[in-house]
C-alpha positions as CSV (number, residue, x, y, z in Angstrom):
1,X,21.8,34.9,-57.6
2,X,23.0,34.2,-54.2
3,X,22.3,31.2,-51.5
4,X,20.3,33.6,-49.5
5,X,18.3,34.9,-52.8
6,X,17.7,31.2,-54.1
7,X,14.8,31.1,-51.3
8,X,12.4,33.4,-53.1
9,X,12.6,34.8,-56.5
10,X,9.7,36.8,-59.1
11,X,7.6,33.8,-60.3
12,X,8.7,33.9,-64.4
13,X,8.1,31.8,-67.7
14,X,9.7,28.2,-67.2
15,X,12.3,27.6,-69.6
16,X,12.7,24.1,-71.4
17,X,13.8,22.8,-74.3
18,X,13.5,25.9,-76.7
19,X,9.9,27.1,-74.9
20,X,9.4,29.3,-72.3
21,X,5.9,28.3,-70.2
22,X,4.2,31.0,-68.3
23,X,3.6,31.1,-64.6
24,X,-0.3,30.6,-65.0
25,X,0.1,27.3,-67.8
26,X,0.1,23.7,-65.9
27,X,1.8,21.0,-67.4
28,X,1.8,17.7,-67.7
29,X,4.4,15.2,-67.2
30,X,3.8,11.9,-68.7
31,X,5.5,9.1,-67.6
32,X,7.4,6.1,-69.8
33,X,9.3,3.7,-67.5
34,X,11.7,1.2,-69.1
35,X,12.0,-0.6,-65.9
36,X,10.5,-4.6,-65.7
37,X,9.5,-3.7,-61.8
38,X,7.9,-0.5,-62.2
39,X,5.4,-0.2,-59.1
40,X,2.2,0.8,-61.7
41,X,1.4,-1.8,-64.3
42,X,4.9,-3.1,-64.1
43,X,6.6,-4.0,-67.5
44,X,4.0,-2.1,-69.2
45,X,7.1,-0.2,-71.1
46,X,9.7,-2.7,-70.8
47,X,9.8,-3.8,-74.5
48,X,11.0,-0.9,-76.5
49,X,8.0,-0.9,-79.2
50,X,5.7,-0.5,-76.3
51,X,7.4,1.9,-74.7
52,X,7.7,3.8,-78.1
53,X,3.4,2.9,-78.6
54,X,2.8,4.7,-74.9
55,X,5.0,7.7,-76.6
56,X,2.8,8.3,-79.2
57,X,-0.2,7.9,-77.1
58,X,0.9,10.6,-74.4
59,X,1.8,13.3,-77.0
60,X,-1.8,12.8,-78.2
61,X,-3.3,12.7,-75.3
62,X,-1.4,16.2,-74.7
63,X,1.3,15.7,-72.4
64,X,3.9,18.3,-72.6
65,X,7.1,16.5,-70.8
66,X,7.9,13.2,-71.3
67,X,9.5,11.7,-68.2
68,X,11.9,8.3,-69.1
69,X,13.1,6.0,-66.1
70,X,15.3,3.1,-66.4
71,X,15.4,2.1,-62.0
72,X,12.2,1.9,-59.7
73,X,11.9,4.1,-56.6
74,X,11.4,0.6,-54.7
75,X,14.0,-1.1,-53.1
76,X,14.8,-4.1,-55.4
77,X,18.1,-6.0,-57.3
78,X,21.0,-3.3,-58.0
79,X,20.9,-1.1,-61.6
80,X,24.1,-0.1,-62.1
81,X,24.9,3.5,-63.7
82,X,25.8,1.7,-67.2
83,X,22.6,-0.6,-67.2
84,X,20.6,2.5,-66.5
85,X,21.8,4.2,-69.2
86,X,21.4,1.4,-71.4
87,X,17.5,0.9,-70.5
88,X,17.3,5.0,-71.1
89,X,19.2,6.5,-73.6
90,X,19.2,5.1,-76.7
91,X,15.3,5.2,-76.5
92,X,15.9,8.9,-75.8
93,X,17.3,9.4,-79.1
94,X,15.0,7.7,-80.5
95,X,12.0,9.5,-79.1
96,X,14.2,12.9,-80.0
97,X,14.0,11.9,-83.6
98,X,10.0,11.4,-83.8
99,X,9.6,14.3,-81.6
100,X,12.1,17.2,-82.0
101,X,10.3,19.7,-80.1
102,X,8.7,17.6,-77.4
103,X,10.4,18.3,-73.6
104,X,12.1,14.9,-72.9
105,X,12.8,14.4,-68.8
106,X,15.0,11.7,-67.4
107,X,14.3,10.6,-64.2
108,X,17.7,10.1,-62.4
109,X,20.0,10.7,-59.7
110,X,23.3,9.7,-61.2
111,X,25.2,12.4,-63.1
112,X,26.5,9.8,-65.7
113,X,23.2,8.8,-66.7
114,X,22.0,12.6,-66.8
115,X,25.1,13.4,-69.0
116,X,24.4,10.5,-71.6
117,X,20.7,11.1,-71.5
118,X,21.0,15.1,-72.0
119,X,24.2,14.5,-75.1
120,X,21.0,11.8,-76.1
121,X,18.3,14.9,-76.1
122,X,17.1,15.0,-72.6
123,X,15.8,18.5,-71.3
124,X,15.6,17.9,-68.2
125,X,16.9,15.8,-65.1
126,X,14.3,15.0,-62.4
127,X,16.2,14.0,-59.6
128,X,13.8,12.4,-57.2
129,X,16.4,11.8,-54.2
130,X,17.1,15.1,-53.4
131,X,20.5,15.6,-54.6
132,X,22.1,12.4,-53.3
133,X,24.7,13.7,-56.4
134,X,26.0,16.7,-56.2
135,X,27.4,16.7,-59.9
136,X,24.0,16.3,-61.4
137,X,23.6,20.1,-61.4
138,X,26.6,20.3,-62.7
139,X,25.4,18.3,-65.7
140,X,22.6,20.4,-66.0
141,X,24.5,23.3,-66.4
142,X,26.9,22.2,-69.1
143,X,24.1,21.2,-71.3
144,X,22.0,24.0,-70.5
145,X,18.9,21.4,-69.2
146,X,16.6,22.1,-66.4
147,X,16.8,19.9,-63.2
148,X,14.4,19.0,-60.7
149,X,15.9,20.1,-56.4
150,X,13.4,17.4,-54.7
151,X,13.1,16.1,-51.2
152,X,13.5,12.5,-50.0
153,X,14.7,13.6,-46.5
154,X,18.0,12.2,-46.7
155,X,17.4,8.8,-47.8
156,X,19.7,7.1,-50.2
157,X,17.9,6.2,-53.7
158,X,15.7,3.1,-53.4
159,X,14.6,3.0,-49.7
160,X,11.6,3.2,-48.1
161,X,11.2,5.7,-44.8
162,X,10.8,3.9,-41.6
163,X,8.9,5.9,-38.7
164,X,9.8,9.1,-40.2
165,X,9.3,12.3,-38.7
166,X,9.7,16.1,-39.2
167,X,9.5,19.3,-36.4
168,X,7.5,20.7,-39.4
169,X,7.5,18.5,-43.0
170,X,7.0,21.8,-45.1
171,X,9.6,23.7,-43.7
172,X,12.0,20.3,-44.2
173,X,10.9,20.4,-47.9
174,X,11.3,24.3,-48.4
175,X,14.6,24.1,-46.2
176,X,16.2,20.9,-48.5
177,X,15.0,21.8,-51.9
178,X,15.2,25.6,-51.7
179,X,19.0,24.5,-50.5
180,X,19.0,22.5,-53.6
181,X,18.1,25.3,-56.2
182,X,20.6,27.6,-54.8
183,X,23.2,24.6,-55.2
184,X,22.1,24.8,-58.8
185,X,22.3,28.3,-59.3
186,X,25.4,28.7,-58.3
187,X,26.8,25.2,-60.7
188,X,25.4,27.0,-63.0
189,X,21.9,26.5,-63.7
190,X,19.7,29.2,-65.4
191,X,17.1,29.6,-62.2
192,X,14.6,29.3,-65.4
193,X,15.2,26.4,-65.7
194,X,15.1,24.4,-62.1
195,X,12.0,23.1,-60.2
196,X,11.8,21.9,-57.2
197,X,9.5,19.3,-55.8
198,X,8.4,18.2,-52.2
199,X,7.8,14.6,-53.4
200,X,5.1,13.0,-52.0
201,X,5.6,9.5,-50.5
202,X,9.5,9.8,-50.8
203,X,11.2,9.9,-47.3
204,X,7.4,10.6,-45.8
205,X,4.1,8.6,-44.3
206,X,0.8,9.4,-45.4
207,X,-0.2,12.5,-42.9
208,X,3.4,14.1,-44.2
209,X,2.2,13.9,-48.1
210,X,-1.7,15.1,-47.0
211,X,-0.2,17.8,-44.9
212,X,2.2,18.6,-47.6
213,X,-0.6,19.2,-50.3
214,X,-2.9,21.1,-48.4
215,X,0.5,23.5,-47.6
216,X,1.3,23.3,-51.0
217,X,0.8,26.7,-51.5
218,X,3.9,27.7,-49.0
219,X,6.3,26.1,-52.2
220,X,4.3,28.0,-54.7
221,X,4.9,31.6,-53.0
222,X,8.7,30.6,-53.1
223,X,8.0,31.7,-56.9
224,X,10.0,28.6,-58.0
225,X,8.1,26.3,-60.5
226,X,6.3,23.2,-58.3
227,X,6.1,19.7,-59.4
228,X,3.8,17.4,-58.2
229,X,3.8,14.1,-58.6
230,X,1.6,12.2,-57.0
231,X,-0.1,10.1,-59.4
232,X,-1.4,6.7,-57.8
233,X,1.0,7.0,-54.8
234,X,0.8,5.3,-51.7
235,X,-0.5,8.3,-49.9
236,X,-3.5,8.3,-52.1
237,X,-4.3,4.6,-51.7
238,X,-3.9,4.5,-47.5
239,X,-6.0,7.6,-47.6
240,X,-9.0,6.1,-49.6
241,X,-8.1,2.1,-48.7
242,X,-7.6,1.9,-52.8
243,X,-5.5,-0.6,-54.5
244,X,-2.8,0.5,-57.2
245,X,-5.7,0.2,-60.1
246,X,-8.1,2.5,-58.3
247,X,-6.5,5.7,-57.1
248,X,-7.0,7.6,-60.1
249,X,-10.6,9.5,-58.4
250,X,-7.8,10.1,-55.4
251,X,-5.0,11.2,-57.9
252,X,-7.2,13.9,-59.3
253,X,-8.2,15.3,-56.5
254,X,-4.9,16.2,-55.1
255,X,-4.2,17.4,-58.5
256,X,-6.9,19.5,-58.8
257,X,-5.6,21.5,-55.1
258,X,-2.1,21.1,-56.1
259,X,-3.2,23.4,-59.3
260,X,-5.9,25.6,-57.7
261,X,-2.5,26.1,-55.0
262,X,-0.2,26.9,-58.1
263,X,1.0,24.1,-58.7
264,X,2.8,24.0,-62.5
265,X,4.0,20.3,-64.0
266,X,2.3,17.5,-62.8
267,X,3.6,14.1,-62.8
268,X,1.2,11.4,-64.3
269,X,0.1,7.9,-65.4
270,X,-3.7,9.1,-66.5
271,X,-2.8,12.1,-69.3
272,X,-6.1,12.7,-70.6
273,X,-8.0,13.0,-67.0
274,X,-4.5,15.2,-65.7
275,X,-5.4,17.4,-68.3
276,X,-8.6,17.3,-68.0
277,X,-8.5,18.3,-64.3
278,X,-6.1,20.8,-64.6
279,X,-7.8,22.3,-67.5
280,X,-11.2,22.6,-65.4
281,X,-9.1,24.2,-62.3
282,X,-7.7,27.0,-65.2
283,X,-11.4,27.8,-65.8
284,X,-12.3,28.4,-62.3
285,X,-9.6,30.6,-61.6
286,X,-10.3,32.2,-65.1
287,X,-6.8,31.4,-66.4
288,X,-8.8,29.4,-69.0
289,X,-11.4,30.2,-71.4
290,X,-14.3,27.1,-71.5
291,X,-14.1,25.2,-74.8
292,X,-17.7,26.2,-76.1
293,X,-20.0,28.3,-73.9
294,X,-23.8,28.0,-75.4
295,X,-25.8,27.2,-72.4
296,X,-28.3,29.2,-71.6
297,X,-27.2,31.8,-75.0
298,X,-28.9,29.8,-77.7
């Protein structure tokens, strides 16, 4: 596949892990951060045992990746490479072990802590800051995992935007992570394997993340597999004057147009609900059969 082809392809089954996932199946991505600072209930998973608790809880709740972060998205005190890798990849293993078919994602932009984390049992790499390393594909390639192009407009990792702006924010996002995805293609990648994501909040105000999700559809034509992680963002609580602990109503809602739009993983704090959502937009769009249908037939 060439640059030029990387910018639109057939949409096709999503390959991770040993499963392929059909165009018209959403997924859920449930997140376990082993950070002290995390912005959401921070610390929640800092103690390994915990972290291991929310595990179990996830994959019963039905989440279908699980997504493992060892440095906030904030600005804060330096995480080196090795002290990221410490906070992520022996729990990997350890999560591999209890869950050998489960898709394990690791949330990084470093390609040393992609390469320890994939030899660990990662799937996946989810690099949220839009390629800041080049070699992460690379890692992806030589393990066979999947990666995640994204779009943080150029920022270096762990900084906030300051009076950001874009011509046009979706053709930035198409024009940065379709760039991206053709980067990885060529390292490598099997183009079954790579997402791309416009991520919400991350090098963008509030009217670039609403504007992004009611466009969302523009990414989904590309017939590359959308992410969208949006769960309790910043976005969500300026739009609805919500605090961190009350954006879930706000969460769901952009879910629910992110999947009618074709969005296919979703990022998430709240499993059950995500699913929940998601599995109520299936239904309208008929991709879904309704648990029990008896009303009005008995």
């Amino acid at each position: 596949m060439s640059e030029e082809s990387a910018a639109s392809r057939e949409p096709g089954p999503l390959r991770l892990r040993d499963s392929e996932f059909p165009p018209e199946r959403t997924l859920v991505m449930a997140i376990v951060n082993r950070t002290p600072d995390s912005f959401y209930r921070p610390g929640l998973t800092w103690d390994e045992k915990a972290a291991l608790e929310r595990v179990h809880e996830v994959v019963a709740e039905g989440a279908d990746i699980l997504d493992v972060g060892g440095v906030p998205a904030k600005p804060g005190g330096e995480v080196t490479a090795a002290e990221e890798i410490r906070r992520v990849v022996a729990f990997i293993e350890v999560v591999r072990a209890a869950y050998p078919g489960l898709v394990i994602s690791v949330d990084t932009w470093r390609h040393e802590v992609g390469q320890a984390a994939c030899a660990a049992g990662a799937d996946l790499l989810n690099d949220t800051w839009g390629g800041w390393d080049p070699r992460l594909a690379e890692v992806a390639a030589e393990f066979g995992a999947g990666i995640v192009c994204s779009h943080a407009g150029g920022l270096p990792p762990r900084t906030r935007p300051f009076r950001v702006s874009y011509p046009d924010v979706m053709a930035d996002v198409l024009d940065r992570t379709l760039a991206l995805a053709g980067r990885a293609v060529r390292a490598g990648v099997d183009p079954a394997r790579i997402v791309i994501d416009a991520a919400h909040d991350f090098g963008k105000n509030t009217w670039h993340s609403l504007e992004l999700t009611r466009r969302l559809g523009e990414m989904t034509a590309t017939g590359w597999p959308v992410l969208l992680s949006a769960s309790r963002k910043d976005f969500v609580g300026e739009t609805l004057g919500a605090g961190i602990e009350d954006r879930l109503a706000g969460t769901l809602a952009v879910t629910s147009v992110g999947a009618w739009l074709g969005a296919r993983i979703f990022r998430a704090h709240d499993v059950t609900q995500t699913r929940q959502a998601l599995d109520m937009v299936a239904a309208i769009k008929g991709d879904l059969a309704p648990a029990r249908t008896v009303r009005g037939l008995a």
